[in-house]
C-alpha positions as CSV (number, residue, x, y, z in Angstrom):
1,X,0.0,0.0,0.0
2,X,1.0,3.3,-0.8
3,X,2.8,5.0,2.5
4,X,2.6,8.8,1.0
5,X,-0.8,8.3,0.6
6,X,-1.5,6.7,3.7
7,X,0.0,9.3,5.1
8,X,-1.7,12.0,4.1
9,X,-5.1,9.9,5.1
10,X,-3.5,10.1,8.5
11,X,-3.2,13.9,8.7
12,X,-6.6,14.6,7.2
13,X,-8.2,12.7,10.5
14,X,-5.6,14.2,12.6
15,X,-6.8,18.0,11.5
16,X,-10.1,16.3,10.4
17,X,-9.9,18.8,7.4
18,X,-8.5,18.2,4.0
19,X,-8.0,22.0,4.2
20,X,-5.9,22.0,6.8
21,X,-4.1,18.7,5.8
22,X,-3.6,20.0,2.6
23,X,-1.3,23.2,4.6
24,X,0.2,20.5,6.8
25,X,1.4,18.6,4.2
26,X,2.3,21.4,1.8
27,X,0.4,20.4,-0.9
28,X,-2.3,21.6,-3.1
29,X,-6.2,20.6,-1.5
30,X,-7.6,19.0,-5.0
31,X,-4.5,16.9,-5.0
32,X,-5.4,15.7,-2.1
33,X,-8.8,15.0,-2.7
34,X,-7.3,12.9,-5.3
35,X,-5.0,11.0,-3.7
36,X,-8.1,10.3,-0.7
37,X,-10.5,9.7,-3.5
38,X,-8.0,6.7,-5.0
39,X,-7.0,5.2,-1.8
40,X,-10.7,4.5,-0.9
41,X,-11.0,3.0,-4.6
42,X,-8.1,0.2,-3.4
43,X,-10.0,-0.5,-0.5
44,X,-13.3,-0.5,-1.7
45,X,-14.4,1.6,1.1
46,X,-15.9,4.6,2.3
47,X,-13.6,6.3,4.7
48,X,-14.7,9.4,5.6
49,X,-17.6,11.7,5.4
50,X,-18.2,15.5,5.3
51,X,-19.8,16.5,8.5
52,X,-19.8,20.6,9.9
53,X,-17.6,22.1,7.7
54,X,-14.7,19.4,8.0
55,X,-14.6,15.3,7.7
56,X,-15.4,12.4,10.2
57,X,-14.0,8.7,9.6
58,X,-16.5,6.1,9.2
59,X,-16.1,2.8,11.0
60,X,-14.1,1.7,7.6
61,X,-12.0,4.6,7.7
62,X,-11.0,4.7,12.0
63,X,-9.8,1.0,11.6
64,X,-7.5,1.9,8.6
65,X,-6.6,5.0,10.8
66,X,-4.9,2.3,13.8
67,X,-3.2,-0.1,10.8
68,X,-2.0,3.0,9.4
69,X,-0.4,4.5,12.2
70,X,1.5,1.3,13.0
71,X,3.0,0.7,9.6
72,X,4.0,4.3,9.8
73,X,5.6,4.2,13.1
74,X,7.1,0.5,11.9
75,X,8.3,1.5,8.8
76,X,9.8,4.8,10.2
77,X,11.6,2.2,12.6
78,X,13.2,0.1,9.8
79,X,14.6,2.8,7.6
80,X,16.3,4.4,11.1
81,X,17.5,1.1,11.4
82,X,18.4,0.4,8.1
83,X,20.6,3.7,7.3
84,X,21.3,5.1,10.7
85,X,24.7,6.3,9.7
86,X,26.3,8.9,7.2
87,X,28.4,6.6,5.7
88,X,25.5,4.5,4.4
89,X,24.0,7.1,2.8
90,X,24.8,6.2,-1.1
91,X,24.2,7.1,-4.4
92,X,22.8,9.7,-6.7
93,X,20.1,12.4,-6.8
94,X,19.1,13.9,-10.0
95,X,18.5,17.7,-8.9
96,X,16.7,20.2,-11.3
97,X,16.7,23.8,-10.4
98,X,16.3,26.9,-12.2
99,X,20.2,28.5,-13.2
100,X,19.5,31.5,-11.3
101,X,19.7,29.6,-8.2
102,X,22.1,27.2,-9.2
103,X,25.2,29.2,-7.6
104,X,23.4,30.2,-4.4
105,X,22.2,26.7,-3.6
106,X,25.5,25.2,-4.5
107,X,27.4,27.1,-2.1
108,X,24.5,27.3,0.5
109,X,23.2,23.3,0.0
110,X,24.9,21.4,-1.8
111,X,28.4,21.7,-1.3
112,X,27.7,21.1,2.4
113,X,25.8,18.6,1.9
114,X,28.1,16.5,-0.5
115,X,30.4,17.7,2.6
116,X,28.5,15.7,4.9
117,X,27.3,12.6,2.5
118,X,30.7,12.2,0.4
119,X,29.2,8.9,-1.1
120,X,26.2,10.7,-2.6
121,X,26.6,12.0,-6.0
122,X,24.5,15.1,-7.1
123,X,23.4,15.5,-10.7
124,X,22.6,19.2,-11.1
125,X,20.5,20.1,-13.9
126,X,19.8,23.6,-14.5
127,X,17.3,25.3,-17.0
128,X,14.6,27.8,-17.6
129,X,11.5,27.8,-15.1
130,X,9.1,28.5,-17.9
131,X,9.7,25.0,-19.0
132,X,9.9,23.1,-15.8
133,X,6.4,21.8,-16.1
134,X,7.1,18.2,-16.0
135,X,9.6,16.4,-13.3
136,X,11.2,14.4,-16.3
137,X,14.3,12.1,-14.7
138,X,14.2,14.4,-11.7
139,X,14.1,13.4,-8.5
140,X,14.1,16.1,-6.8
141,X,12.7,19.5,-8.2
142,X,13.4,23.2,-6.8
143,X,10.7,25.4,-8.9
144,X,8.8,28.4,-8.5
145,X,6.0,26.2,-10.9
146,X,4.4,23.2,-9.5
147,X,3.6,21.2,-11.8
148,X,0.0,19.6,-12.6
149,X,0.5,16.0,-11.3
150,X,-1.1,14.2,-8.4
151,X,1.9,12.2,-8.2
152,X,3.9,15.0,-6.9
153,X,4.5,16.1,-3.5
154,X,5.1,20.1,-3.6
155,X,6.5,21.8,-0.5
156,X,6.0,25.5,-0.7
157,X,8.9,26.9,1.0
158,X,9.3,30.7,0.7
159,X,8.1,33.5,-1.0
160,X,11.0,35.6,-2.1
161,X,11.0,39.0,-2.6
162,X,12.8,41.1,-5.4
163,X,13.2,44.6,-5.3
164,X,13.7,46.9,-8.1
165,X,17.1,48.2,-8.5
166,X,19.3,51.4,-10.5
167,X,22.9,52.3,-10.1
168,X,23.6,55.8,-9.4
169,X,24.8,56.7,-12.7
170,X,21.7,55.4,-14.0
171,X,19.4,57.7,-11.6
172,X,21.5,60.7,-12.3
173,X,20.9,60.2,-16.4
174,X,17.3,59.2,-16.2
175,X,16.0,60.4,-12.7
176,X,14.0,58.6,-10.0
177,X,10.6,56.9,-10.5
178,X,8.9,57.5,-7.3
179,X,6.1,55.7,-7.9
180,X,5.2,52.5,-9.9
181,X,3.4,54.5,-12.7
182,X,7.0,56.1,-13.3
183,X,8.6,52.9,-14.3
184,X,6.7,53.3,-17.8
185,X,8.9,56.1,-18.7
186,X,12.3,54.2,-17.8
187,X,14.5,51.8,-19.5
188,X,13.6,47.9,-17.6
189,X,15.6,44.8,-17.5
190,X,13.4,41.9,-18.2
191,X,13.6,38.3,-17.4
192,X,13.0,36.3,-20.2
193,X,13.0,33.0,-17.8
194,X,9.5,33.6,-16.6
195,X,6.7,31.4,-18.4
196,X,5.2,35.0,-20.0
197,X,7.1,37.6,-21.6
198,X,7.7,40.5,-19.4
199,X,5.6,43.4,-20.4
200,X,4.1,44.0,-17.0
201,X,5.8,44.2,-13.8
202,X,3.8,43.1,-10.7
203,X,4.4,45.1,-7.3
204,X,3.2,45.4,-3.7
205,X,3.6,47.8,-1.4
206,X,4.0,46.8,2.0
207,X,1.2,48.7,3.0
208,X,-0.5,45.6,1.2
209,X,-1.8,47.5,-1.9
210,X,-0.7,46.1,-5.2
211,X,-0.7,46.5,-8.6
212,X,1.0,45.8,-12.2
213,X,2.9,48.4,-14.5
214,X,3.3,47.9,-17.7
215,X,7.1,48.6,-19.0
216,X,9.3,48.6,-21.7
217,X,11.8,46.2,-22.1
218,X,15.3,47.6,-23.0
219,X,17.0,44.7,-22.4
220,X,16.1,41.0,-21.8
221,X,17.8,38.1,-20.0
222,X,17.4,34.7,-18.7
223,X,20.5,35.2,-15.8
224,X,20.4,37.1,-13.0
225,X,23.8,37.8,-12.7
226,X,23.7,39.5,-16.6
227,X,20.9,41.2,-15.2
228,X,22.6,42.4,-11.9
229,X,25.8,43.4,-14.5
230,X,23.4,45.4,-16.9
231,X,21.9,47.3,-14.1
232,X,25.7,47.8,-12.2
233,X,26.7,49.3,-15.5
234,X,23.6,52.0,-15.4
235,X,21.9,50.6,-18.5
236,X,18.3,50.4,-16.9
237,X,16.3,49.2,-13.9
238,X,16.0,45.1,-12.9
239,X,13.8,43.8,-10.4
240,X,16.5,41.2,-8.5
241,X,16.3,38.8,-6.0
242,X,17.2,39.4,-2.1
243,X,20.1,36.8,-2.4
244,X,21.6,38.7,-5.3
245,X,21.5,41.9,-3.6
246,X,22.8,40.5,-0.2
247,X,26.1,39.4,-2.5
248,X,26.7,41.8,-4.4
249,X,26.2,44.5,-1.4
250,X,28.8,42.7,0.5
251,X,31.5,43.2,-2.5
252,X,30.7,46.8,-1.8
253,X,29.0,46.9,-5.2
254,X,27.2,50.3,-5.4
255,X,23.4,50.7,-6.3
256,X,19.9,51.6,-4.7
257,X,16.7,50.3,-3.8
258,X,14.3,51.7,-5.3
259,X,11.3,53.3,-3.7
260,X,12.9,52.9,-0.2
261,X,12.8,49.0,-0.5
262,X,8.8,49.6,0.1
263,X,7.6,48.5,-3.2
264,X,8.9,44.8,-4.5
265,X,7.8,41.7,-6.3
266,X,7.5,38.1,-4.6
267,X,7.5,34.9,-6.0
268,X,6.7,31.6,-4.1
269,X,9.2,28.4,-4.2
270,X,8.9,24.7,-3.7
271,X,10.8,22.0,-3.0
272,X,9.0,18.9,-5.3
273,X,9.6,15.0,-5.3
274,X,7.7,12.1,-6.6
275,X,5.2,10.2,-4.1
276,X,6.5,6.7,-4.1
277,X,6.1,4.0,-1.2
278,X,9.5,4.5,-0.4
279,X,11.9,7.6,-1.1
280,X,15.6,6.6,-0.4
281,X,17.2,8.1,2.7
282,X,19.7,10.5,0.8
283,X,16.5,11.5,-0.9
284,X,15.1,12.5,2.3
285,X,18.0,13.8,3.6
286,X,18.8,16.4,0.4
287,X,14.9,17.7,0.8
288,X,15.3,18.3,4.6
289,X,18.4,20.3,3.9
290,X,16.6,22.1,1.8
291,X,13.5,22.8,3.6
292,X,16.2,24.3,7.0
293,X,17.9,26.2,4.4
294,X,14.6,28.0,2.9
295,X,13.4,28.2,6.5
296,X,16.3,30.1,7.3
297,X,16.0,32.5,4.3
298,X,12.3,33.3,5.8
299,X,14.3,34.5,8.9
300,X,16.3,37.3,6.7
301,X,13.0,38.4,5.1
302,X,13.0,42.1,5.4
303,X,16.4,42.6,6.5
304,X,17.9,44.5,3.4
């Protein structure tokens, strides 16, 4: 029997809301539903029933609930068991990842990690985001897309911020939008990554109002570091990542944030692996690094 699934059974009754299991679990609700929906299919079974807003197990569904939670806590036993040691963490992890974060995780995750579990190998593939619609020979997946497939697990880890940027020379040629509007009148570094074209760039204020500008594009790229160069070398204004900016300030690279750092763009990420009975330790181990290192990036939100 399928353990992902059986444990997602066990956190609907736990919350007894596929709402709220859905946010536990970091994945999407109708996904859920699915996975629910087929699991009562192998069992022939009704196991649980709306009732006042959330669900209640039938009879069926509160004795799979005890089997299930003892071949959880069993199996959870075994692997422990099985690969309780660093040096028996072996093999490979096929890691896609979009190549503007290739460098950051590197240094932050992987090196470290490859640090700690010298037998693992990592396979890094980087590419565009607009086209990582499909896991492919993946195993692991770090994408601001989640793909349509009920086969996935997606772990929304972050939303990022990116704030829009000009080097002085730039201001002093062109002046100072001080609003959003303003941007149509200035020369914008796009990102040609993104599954749409860039004609529009989406901001909020942190007041909570939002809104979208169109722009002209007066140059395009699919690297953040291009863009970051383009913008260093006052050719226009890019809307960069808070990682980016964090590097670059620390080589004493000179530019502003625009609009006192008040107006940005955000843009969620997830962590994404398939839903299998089992998923090898090193798997396991390479997502929970992962999932500390985004948590600690929520910790620095804000702190430009």
């Amino acid at each position: 029997m399928d353990l992902d699934t059986l444990r997602m059974f066990v956190a609907v009754a736990k919350f007894k809301s596929i709402t709220q299991a859905a946010i536990d679990l970091d994945i999407s609700q109708p996904a859920l539903s699915r996975r629910l929906k087929g699991l009562e299919a192998k069992v022939g079974a009704t196991l649980m029933q709306r009732s006042g807003g959330g669900v209640e197990l039938t009879p069926q569904g509160r004795l799979l609930l005890e089997t299930a939670e003892t071949m959880l806590e069993e199996f959870e036993k075994i692997t422990e068991a099985i690969s309780s040691h660093k040096d028996d963490v072996k093999g490979s992890i096929a890691v896609c990842l979009p190549h503007p974060m290739s460098r950051w995780l590197t240094e932050e995750v992987f090196i470290p990690f490859t640090t700690d579990y010298p037998e693992v190998r990592l396979d890094l593939i980087t590419t565009n985001p607009k086209t990582m619609t499909k896991m492919g020979q993946c195993d692991v997946m770090v994408s601001p897309i989640t793909p349509d497939d009920p086969d996935l697990i997606a772990r929304y880890q972050h939303t990022f911020r990116r704030y829009f940027c000009a080097s002085s020379e730039y201001l002093q040629q062109f002046g100072r939008p001080l609003l959003p509007q303003d941007l149509a009148r200035h020369r914008c570094i796009t990102n040609v990554s993104v599954q749409k074209e860039e004609k529009h760039w989406e901001w909020q204020h942190s007041n909570g109002s939002c809104g979208s500008q169109q722009i002209q594009s007066f140059i395009s790229t699919d690297s953040v570091d291009i863009a970051m160069q383009w913008m260093l070398a006052g050719k226009g204004i890019a809307s960069l990542p808070e990682s980016q900016i964090r590097l670059y300030r620390s080589q004493d690279r000179r530019f502003e944030l625009l609009f006192d750092s008040q107006i940005y763009q955000e843009q969620s990420m997830f962590v994404l692996y398939r839903s299998r009975n089992f998923i090898p330790r090193r798997q396991r181990l390479l997502v929970e690094a992962l999932v500390r290192f985004f948590h600690k990036q929520s910790k620095l939100e804000g702190a430009l």
